[in-house]
PDB file as gemmi writes it, atoms N, CA and C in Angstrom:
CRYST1    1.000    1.000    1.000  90.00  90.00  90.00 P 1                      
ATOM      1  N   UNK A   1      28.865  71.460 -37.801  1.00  0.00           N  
ATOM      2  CA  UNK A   1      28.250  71.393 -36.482  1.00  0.00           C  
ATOM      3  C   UNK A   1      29.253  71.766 -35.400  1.00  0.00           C  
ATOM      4  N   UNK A   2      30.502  71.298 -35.479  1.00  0.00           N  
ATOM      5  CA  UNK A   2      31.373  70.628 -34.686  1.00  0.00           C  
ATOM      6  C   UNK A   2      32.119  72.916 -34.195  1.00  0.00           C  
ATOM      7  N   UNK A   3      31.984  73.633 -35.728  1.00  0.00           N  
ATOM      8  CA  UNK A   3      32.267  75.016 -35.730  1.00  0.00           C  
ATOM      9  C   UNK A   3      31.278  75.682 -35.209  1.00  0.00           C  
ATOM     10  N   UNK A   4      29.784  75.357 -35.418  1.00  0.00           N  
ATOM     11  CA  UNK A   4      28.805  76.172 -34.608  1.00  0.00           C  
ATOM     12  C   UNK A   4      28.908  75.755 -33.113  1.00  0.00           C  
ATOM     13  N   UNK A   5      29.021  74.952 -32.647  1.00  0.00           N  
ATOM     14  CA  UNK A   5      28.941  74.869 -31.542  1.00  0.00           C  
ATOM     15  C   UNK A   5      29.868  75.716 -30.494  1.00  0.00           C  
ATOM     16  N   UNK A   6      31.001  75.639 -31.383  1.00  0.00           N  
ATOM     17  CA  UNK A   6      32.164  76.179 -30.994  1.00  0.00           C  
ATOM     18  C   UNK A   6      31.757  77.985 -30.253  1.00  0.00           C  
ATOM     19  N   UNK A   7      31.261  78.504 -31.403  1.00  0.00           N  
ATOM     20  CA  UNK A   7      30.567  79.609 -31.620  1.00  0.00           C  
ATOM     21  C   UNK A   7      29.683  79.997 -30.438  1.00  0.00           C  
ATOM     22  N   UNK A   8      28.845  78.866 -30.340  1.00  0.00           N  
ATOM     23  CA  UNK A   8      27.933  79.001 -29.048  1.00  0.00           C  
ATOM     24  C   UNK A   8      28.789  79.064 -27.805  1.00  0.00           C  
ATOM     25  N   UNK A   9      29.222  78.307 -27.772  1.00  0.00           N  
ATOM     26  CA  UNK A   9      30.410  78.364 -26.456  1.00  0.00           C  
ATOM     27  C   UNK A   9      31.210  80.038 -26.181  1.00  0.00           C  
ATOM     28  N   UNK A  10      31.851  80.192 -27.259  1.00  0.00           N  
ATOM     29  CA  UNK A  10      32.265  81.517 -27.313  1.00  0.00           C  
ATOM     30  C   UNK A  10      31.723  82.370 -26.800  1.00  0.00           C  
ATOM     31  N   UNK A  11      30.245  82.609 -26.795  1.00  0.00           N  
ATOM     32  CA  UNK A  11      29.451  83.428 -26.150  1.00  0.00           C  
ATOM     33  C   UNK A  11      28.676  83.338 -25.444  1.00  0.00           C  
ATOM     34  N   UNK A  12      29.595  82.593 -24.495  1.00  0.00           N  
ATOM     35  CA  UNK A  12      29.209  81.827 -22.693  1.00  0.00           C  
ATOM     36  C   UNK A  12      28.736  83.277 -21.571  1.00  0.00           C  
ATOM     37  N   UNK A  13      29.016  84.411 -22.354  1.00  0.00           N  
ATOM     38  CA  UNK A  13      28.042  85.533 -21.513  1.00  0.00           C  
ATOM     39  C   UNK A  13      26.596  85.332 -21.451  1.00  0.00           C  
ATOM     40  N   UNK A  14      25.549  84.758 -22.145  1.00  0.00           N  
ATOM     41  CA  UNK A  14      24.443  84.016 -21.971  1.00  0.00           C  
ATOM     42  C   UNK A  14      24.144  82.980 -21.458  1.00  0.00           C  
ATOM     43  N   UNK A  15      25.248  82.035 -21.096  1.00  0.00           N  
ATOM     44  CA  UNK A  15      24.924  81.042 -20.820  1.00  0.00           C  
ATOM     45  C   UNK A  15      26.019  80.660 -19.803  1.00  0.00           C  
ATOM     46  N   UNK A  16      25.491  80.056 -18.717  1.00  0.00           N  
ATOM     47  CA  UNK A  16      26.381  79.697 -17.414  1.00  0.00           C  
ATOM     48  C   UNK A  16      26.944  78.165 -17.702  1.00  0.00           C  
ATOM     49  N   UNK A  17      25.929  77.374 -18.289  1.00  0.00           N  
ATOM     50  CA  UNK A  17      26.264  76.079 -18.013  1.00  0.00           C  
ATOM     51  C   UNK A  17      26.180  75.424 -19.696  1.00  0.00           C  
ATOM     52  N   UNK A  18      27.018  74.579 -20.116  1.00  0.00           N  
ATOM     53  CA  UNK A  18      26.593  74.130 -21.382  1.00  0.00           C  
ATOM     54  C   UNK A  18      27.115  72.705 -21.325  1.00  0.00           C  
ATOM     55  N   UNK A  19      26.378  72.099 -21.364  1.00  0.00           N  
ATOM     56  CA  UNK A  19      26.878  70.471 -22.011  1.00  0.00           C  
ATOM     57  C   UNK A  19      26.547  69.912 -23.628  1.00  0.00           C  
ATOM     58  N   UNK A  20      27.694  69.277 -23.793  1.00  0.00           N  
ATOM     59  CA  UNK A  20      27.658  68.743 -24.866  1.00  0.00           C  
ATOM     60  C   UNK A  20      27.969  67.130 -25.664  1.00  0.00           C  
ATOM     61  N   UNK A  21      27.229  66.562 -25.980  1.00  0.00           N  
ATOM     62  CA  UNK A  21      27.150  65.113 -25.708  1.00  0.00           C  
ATOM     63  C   UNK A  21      27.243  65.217 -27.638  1.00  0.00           C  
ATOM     64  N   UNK A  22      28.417  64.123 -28.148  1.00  0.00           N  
ATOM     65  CA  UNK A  22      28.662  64.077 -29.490  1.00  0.00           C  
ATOM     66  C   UNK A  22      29.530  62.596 -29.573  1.00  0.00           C  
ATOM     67  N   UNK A  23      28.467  62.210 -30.949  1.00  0.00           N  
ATOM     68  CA  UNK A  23      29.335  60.701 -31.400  1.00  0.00           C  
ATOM     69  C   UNK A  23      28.797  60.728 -32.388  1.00  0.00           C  
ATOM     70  N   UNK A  24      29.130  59.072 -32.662  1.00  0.00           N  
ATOM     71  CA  UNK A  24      28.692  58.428 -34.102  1.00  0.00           C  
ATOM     72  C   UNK A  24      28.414  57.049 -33.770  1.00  0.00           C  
ATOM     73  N   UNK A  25      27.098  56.603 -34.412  1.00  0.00           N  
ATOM     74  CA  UNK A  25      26.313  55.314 -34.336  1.00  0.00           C  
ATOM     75  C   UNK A  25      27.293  54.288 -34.608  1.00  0.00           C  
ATOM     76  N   UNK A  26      27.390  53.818 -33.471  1.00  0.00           N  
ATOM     77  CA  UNK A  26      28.549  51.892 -33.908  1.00  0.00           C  
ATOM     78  C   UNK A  26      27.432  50.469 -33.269  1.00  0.00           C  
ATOM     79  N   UNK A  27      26.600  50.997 -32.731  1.00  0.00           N  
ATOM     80  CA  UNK A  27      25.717  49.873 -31.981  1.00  0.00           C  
ATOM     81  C   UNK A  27      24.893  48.824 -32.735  1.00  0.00           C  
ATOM     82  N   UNK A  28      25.060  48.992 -33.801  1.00  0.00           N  
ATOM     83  CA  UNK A  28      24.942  48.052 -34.600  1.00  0.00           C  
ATOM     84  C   UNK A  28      25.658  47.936 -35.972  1.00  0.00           C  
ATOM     85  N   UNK A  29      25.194  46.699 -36.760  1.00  0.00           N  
ATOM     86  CA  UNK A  29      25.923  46.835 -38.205  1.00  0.00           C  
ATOM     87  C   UNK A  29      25.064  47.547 -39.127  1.00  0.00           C  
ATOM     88  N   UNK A  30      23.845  47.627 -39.058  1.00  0.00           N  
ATOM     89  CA  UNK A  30      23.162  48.162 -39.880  1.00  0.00           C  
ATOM     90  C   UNK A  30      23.194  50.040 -39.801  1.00  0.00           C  
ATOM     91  N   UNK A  31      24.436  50.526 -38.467  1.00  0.00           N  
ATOM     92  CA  UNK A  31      24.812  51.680 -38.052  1.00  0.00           C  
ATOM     93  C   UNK A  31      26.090  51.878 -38.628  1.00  0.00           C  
ATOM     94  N   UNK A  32      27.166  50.918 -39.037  1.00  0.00           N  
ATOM     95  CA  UNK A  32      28.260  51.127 -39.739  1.00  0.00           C  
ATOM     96  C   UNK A  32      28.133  51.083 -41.125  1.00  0.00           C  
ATOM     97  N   UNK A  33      28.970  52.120 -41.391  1.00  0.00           N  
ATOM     98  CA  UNK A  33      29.619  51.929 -42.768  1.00  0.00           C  
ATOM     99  C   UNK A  33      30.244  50.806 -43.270  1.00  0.00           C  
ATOM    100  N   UNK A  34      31.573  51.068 -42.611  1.00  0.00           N  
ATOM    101  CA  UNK A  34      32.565  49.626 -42.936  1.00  0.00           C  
ATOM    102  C   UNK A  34      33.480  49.874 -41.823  1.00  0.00           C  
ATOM    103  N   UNK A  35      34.039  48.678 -41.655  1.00  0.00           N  
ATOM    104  CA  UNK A  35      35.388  48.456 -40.407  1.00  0.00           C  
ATOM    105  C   UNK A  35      36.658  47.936 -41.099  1.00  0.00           C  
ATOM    106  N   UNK A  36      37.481  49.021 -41.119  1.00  0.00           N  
ATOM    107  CA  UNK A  36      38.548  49.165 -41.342  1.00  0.00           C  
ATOM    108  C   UNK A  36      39.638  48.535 -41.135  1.00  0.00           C  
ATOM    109  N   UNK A  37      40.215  47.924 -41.369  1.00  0.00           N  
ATOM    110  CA  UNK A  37      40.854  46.905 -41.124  1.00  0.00           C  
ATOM    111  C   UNK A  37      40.588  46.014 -39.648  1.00  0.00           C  
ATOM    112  N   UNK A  38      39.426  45.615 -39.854  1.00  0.00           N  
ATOM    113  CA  UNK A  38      38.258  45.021 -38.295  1.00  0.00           C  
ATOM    114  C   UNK A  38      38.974  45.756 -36.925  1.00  0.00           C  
ATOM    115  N   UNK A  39      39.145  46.913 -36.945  1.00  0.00           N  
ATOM    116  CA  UNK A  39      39.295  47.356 -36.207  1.00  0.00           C  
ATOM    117  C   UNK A  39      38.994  49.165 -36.552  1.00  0.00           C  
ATOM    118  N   UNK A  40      38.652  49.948 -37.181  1.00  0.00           N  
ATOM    119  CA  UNK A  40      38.333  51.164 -36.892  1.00  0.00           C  
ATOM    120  C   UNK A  40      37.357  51.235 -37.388  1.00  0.00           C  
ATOM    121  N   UNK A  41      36.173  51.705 -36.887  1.00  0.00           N  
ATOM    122  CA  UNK A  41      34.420  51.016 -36.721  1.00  0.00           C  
ATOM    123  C   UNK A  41      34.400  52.813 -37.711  1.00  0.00           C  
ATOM    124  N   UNK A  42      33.617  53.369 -38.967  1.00  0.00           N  
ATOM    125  CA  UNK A  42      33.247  53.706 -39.881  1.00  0.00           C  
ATOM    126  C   UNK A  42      31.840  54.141 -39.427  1.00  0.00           C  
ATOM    127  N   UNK A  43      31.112  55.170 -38.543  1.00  0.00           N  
ATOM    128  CA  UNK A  43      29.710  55.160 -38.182  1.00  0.00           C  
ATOM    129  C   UNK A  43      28.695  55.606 -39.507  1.00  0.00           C  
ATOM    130  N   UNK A  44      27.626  55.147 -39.315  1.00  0.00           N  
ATOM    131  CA  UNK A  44      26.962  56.004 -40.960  1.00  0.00           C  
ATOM    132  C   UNK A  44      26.222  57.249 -40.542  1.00  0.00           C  
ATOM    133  N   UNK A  45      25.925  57.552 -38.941  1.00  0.00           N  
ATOM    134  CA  UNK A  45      25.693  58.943 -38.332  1.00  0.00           C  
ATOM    135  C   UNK A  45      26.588  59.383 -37.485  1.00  0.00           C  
ATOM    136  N   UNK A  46      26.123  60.657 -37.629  1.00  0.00           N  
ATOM    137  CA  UNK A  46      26.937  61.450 -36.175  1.00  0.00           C  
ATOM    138  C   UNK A  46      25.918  61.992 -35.538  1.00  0.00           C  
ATOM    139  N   UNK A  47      25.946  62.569 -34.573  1.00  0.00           N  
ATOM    140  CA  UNK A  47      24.931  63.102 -33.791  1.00  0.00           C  
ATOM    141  C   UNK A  47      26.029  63.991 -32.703  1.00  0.00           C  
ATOM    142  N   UNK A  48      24.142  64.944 -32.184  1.00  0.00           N  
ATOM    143  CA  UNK A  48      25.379  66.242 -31.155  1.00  0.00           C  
ATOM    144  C   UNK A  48      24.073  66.560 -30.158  1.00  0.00           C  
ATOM    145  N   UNK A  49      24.199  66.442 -29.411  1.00  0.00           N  
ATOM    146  CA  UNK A  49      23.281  67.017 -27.991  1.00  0.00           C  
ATOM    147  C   UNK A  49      23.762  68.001 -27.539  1.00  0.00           C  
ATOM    148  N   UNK A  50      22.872  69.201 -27.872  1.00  0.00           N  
ATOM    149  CA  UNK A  50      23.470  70.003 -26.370  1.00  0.00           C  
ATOM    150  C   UNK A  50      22.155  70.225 -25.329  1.00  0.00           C  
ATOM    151  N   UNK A  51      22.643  70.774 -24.213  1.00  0.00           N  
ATOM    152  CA  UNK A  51      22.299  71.713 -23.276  1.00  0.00           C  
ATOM    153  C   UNK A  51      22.465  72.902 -22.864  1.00  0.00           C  
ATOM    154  N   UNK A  52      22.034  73.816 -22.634  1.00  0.00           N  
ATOM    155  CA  UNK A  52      22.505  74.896 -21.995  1.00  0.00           C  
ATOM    156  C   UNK A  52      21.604  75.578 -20.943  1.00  0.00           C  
ATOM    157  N   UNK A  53      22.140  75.889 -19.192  1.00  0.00           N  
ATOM    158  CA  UNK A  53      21.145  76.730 -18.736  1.00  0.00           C  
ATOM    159  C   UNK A  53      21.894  77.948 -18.677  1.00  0.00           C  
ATOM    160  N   UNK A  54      20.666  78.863 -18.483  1.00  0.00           N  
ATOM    161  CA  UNK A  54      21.389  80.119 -18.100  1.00  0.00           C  
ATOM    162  C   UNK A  54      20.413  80.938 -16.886  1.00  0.00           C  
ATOM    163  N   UNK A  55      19.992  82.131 -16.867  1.00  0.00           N  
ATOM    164  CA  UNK A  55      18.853  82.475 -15.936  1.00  0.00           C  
ATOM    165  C   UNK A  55      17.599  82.993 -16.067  1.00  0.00           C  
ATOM    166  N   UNK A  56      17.809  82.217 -17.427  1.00  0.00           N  
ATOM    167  CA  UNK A  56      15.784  81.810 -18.166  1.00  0.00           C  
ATOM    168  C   UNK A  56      15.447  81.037 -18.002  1.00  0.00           C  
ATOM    169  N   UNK A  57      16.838  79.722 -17.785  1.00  0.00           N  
ATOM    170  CA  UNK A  57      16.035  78.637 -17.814  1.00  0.00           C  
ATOM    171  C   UNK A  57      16.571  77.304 -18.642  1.00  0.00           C  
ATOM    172  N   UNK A  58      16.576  76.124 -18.783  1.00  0.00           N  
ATOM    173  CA  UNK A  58      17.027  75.052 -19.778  1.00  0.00           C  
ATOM    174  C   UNK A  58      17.006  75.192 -21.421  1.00  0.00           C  
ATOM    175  N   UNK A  59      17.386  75.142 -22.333  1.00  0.00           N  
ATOM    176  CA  UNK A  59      17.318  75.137 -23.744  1.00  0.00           C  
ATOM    177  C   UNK A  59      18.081  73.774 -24.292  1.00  0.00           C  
ATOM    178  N   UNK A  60      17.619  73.650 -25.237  1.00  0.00           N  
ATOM    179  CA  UNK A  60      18.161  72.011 -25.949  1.00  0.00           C  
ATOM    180  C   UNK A  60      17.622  72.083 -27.562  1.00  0.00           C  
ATOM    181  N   UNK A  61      19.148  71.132 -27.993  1.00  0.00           N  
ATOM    182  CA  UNK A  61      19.271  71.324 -29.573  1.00  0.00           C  
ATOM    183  C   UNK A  61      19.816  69.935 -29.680  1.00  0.00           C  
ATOM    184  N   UNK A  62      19.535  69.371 -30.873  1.00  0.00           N  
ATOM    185  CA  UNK A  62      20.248  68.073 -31.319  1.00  0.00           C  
ATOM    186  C   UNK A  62      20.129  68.145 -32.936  1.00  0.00           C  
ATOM    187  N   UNK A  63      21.049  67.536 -33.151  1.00  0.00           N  
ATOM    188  CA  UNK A  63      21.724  67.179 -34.687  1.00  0.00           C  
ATOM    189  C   UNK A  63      22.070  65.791 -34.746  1.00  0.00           C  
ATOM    190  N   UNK A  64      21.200  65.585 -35.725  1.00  0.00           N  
ATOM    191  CA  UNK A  64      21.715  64.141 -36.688  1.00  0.00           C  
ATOM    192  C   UNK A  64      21.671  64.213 -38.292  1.00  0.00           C  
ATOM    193  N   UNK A  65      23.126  63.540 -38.131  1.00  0.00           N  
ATOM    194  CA  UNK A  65      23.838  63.764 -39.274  1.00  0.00           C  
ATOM    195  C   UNK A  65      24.069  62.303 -40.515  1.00  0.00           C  
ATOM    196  N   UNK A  66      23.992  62.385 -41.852  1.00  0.00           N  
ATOM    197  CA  UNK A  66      24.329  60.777 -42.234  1.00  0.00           C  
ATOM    198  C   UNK A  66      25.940  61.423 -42.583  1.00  0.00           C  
ATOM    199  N   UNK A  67      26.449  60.911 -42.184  1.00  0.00           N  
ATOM    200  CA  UNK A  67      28.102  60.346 -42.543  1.00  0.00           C  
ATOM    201  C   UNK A  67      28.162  59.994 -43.984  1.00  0.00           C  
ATOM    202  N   UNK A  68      28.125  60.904 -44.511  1.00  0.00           N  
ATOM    203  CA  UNK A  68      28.852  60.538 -46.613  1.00  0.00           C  
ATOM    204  C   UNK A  68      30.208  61.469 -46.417  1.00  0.00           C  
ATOM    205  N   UNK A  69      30.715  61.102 -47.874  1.00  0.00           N  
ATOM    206  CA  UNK A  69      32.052  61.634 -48.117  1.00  0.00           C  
ATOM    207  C   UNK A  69      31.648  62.586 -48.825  1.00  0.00           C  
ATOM    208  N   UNK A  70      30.977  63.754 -48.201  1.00  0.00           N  
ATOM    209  CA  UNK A  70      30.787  64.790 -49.594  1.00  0.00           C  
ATOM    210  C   UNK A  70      30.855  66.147 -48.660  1.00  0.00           C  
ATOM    211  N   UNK A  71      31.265  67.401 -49.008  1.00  0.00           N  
ATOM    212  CA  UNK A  71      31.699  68.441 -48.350  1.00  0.00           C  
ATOM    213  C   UNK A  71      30.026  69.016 -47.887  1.00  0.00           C  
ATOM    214  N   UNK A  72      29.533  68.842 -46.722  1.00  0.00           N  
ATOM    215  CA  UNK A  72      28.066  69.545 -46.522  1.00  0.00           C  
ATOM    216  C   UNK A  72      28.739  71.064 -45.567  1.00  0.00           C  
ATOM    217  N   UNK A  73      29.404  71.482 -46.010  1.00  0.00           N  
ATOM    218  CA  UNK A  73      30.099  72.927 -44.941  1.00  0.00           C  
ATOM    219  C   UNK A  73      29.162  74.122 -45.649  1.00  0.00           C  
ATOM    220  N   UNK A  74      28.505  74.101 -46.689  1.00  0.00           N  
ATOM    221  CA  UNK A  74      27.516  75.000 -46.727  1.00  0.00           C  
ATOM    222  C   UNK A  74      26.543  74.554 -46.577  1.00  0.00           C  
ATOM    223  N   UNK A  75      25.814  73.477 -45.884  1.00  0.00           N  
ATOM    224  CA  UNK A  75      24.321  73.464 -45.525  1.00  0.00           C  
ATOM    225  C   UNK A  75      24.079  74.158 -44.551  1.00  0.00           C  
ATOM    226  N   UNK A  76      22.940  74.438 -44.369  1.00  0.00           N  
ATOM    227  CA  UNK A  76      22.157  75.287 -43.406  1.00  0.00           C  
ATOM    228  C   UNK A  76      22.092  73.935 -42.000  1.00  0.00           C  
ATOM    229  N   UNK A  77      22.759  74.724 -41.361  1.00  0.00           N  
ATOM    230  CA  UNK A  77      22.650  73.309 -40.108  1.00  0.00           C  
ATOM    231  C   UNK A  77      20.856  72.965 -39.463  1.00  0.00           C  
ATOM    232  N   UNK A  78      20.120  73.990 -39.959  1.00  0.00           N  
ATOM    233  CA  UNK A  78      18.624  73.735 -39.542  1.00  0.00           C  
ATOM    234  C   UNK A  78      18.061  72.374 -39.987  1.00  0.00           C  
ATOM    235  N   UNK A  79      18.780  72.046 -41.321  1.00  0.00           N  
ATOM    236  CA  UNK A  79      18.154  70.829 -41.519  1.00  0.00           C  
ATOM    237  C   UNK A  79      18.323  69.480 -41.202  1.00  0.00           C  
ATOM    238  N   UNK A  80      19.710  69.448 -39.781  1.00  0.00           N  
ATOM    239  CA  UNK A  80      19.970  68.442 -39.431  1.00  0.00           C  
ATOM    240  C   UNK A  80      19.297  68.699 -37.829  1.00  0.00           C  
ATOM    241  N   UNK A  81      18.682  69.509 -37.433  1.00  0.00           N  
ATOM    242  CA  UNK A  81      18.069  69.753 -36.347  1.00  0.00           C  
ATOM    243  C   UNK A  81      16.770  68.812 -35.981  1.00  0.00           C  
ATOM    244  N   UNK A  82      17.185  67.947 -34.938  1.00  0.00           N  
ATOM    245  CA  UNK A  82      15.911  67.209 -34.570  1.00  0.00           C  
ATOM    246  C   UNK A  82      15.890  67.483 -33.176  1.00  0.00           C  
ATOM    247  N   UNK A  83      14.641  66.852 -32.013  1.00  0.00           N  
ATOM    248  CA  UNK A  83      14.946  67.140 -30.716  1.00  0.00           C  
ATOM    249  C   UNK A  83      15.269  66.278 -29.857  1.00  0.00           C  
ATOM    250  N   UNK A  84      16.084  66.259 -29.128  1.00  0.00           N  
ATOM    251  CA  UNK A  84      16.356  65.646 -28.029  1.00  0.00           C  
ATOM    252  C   UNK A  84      15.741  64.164 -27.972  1.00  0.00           C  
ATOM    253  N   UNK A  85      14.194  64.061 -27.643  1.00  0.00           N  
ATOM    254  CA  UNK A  85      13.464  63.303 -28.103  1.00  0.00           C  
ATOM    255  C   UNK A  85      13.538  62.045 -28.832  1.00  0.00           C  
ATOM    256  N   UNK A  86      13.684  62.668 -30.076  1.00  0.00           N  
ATOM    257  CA  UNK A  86      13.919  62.162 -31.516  1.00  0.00           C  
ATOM    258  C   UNK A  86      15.259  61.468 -31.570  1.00  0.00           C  
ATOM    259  N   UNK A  87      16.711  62.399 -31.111  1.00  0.00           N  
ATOM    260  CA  UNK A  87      17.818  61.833 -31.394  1.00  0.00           C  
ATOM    261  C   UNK A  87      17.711  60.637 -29.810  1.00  0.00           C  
ATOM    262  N   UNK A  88      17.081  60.270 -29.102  1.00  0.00           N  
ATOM    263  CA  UNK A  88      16.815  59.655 -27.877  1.00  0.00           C  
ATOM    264  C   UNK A  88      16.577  57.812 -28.596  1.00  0.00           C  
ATOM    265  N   UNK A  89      15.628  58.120 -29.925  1.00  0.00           N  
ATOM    266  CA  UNK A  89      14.929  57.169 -30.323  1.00  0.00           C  
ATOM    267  C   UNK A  89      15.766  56.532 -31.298  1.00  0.00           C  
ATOM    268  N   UNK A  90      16.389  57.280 -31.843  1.00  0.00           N  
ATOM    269  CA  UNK A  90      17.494  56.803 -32.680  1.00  0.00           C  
ATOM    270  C   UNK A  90      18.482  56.543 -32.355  1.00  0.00           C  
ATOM    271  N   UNK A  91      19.167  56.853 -31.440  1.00  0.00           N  
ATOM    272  CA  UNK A  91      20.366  56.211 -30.712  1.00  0.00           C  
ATOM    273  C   UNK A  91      19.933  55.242 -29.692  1.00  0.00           C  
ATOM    274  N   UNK A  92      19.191  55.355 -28.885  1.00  0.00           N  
ATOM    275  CA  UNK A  92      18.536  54.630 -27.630  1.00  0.00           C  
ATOM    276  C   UNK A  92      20.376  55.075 -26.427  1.00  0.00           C  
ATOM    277  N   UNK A  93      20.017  56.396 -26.348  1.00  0.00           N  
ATOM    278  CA  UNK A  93      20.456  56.997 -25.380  1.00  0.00           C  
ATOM    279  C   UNK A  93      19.684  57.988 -24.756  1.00  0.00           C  
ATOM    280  N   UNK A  94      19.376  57.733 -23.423  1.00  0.00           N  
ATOM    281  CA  UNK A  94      18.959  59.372 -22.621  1.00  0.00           C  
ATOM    282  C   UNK A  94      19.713  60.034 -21.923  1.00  0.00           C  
ATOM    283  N   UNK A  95      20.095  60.674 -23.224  1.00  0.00           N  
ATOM    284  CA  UNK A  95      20.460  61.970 -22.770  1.00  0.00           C  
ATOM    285  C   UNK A  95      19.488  63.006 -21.580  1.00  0.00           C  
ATOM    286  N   UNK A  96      20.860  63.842 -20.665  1.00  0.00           N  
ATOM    287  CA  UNK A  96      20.270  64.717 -19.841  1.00  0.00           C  
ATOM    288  C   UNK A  96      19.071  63.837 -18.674  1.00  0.00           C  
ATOM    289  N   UNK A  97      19.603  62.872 -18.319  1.00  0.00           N  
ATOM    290  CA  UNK A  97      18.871  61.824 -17.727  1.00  0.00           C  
ATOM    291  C   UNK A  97      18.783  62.976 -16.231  1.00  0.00           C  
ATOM    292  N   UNK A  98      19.768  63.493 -15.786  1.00  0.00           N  
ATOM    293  CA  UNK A  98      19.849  63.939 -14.353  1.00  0.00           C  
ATOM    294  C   UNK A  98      19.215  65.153 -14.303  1.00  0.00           C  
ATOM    295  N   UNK A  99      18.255  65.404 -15.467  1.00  0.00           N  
ATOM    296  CA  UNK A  99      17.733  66.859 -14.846  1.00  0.00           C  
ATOM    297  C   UNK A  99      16.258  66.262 -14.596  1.00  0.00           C  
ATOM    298  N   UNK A 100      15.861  67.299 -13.432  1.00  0.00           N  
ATOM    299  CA  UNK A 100      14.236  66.791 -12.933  1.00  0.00           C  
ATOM    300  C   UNK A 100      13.376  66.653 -14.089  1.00  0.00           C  
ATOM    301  N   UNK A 101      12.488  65.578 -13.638  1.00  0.00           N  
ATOM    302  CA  UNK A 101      12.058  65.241 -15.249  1.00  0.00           C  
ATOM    303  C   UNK A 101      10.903  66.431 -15.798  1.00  0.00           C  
ATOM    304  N   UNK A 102      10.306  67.085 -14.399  1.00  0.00           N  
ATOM    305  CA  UNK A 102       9.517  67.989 -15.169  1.00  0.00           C  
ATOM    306  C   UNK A 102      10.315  69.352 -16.677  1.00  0.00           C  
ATOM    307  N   UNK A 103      11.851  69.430 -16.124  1.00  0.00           N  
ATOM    308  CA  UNK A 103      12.544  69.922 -16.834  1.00  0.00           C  
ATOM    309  C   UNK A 103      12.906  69.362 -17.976  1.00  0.00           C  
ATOM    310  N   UNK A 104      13.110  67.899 -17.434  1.00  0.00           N  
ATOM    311  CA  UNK A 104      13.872  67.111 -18.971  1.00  0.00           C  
ATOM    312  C   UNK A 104      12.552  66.952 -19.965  1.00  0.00           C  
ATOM    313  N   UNK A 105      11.602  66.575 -19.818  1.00  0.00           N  
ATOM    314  CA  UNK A 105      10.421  66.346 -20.653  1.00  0.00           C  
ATOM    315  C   UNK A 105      10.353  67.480 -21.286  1.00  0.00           C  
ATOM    316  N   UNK A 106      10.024  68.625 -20.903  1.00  0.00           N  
ATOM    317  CA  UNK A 106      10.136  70.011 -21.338  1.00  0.00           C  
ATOM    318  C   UNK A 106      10.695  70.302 -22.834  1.00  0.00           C  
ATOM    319  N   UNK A 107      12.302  70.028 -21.745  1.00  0.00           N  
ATOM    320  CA  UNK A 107      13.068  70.660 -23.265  1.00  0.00           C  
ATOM    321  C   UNK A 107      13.535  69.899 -24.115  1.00  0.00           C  
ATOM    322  N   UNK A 108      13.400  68.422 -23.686  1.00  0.00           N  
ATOM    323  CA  UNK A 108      13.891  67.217 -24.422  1.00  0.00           C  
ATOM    324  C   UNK A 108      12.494  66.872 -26.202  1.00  0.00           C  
ATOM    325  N   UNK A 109      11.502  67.873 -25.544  1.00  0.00           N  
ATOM    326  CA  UNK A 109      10.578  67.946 -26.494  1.00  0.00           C  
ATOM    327  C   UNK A 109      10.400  68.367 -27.733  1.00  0.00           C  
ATOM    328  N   UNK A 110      11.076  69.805 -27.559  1.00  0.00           N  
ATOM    329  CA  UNK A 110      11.379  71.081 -28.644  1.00  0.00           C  
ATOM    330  C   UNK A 110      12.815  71.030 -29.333  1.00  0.00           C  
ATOM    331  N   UNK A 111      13.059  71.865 -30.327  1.00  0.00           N  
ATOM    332  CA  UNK A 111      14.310  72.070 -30.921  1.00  0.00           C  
ATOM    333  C   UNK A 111      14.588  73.612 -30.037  1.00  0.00           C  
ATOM    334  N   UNK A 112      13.767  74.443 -30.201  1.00  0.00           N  
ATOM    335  CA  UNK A 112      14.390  75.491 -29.503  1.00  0.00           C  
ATOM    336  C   UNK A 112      15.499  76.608 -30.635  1.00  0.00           C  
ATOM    337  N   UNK A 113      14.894  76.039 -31.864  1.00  0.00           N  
ATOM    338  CA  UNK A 113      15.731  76.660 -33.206  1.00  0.00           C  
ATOM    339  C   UNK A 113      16.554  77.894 -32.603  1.00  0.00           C  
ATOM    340  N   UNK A 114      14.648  78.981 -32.467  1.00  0.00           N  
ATOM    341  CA  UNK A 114      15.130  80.315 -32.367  1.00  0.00           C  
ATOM    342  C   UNK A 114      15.899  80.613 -30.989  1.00  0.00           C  
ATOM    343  N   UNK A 115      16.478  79.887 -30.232  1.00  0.00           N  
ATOM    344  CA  UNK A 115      16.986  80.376 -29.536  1.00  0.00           C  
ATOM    345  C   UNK A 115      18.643  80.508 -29.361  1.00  0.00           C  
ATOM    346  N   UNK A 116      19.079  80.091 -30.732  1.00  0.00           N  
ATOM    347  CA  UNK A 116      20.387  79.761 -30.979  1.00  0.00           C  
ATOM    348  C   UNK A 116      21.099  80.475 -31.807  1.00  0.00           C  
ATOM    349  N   UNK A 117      22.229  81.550 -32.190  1.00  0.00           N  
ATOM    350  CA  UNK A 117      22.143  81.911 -33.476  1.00  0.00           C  
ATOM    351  C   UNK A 117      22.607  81.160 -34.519  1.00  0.00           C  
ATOM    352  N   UNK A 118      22.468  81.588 -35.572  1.00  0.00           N  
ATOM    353  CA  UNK A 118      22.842  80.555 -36.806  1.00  0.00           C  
ATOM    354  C   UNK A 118      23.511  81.721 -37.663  1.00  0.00           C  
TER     355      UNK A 118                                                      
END                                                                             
């Protein structure tokens, strides 16, 4: 995730503005793995918000991820693609709170797949 995004950024000639909002679930225990010597909190997701406008208009992508120890660097990142929405309900964060809501409802709705390359 953490390399595609990268990617997107790179080719900031489409895009003027990009935010990017990224963690891992600690808000509860039933969200950790394990805590490390009670002090380095182990999340069992990660998650990634973005945004981007440019002069079409708002676009939005989110990823949630489960946290195992196993190499996923060849999955197809489509299948960790949920929307905005979705990763909203599972974290109980709103994201992109400051855009007018007729905008945020919008794009906080869709994945917006095809508008990203992969």
């Amino acid at each position: 995730m953490e390399n595609r995004m990268r990617k997107w950024v790179d080719r900031g000639a489409t895009t003027d503005t990009m935010y990017v909002c990224k963690g891992g679930t600690i808000d509860s225990e039933e969200n950790i793995i394990e805590r490390i010597k009670g002090k380095l909190i182990v999340p069992k997701y990660f998650y990634m918000a973005i945004l981007y406008k440019n002069d079409e208009g708002y676009k939005a992508i989110a990823f949630w991820a489960l946290n195992e120890n196993v190499d996923r660097s060849g999955d197809d990142l489509k299948k960790y693609v949920v929307s905005i929405d979705r990763l909203e309900e599972l974290t109980g964060i709103d994201f992109f709170c400051n855009l007018p809501d007729d905008i945020e409802n919008k794009v906080e709705a869709q994945t917006y797949t095809v508008s990203w390359t992969w």
